[in-house]
C-alpha positions as a printed NumPy array, in Angstrom:
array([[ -6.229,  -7.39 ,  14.428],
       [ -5.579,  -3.41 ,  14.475],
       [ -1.857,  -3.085,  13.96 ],
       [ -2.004,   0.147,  15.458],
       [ -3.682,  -0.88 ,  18.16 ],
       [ -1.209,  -3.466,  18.965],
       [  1.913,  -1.531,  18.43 ],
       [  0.423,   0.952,  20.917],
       [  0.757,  -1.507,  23.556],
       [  3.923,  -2.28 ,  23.068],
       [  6.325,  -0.626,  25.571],
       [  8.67 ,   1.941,  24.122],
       [ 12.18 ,  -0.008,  24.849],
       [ 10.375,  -3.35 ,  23.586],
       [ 12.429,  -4.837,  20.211],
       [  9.991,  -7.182,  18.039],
       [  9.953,  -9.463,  15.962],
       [  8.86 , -10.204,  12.289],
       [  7.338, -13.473,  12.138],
       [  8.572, -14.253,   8.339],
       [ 11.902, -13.979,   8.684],
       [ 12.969, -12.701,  12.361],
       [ 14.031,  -9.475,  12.111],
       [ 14.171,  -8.091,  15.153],
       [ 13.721,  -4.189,  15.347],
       [ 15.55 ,  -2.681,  18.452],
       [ 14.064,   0.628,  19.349],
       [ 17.888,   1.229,  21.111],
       [ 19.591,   1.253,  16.881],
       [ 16.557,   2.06 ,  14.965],
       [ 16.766,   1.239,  11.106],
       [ 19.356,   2.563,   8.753],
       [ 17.516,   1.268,   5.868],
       [ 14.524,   3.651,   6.479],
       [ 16.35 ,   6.371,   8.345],
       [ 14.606,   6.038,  11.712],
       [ 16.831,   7.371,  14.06 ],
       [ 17.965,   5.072,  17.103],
       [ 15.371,   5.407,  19.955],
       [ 12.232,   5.096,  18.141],
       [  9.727,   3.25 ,  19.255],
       [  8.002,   0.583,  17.024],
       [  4.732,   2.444,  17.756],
       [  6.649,   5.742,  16.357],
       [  7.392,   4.198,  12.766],
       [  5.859,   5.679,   9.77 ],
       [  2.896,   3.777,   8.763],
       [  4.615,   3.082,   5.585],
       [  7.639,   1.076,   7.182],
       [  8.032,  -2.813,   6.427],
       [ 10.4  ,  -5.305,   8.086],
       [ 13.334,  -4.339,   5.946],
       [ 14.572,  -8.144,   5.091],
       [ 11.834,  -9.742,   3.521],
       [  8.926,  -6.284,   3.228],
       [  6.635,  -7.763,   5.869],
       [  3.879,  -5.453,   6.455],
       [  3.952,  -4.225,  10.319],
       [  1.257,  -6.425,  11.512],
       [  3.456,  -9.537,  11.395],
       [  5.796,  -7.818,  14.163],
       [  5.474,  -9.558,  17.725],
       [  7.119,  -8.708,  20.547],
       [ 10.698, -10.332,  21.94 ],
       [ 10.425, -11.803,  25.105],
       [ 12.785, -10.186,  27.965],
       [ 15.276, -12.247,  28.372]])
């Protein structure tokens, strides 16, 4: 699976959620960690960004459920 290809069809406001150790990445805070700025979409992160708890590559992001 194309990790780019799936992150593009995420929507923009979408949070997801690592599979390893659920993390979830909210668009609405960003991540601190990596200095992306709060309203970023997961599509928008620098190909070099990992789940910042346990360095899970971006492919094993899925997304949240609205709840």
């Amino acid at each position: 699976m194309n990790p780019v290809a799936t992150a593009s069809r995420i929507e923009a406001a979408s949070k997801v959620e690592c599979r390893i150790c659920w993390y979830v990445y909210d668009p609405a805070t960003g991540d601190a960690v990596e200095q992306i700025s709060p309203g970023t979409p997961f599509a928008d992160l620098p190909d070099h960004w990992r789940c910042p708890q346990c360095d899970a590559a971006r492919e094993m992001f899925l997304p949240v459920a609205d709840e």
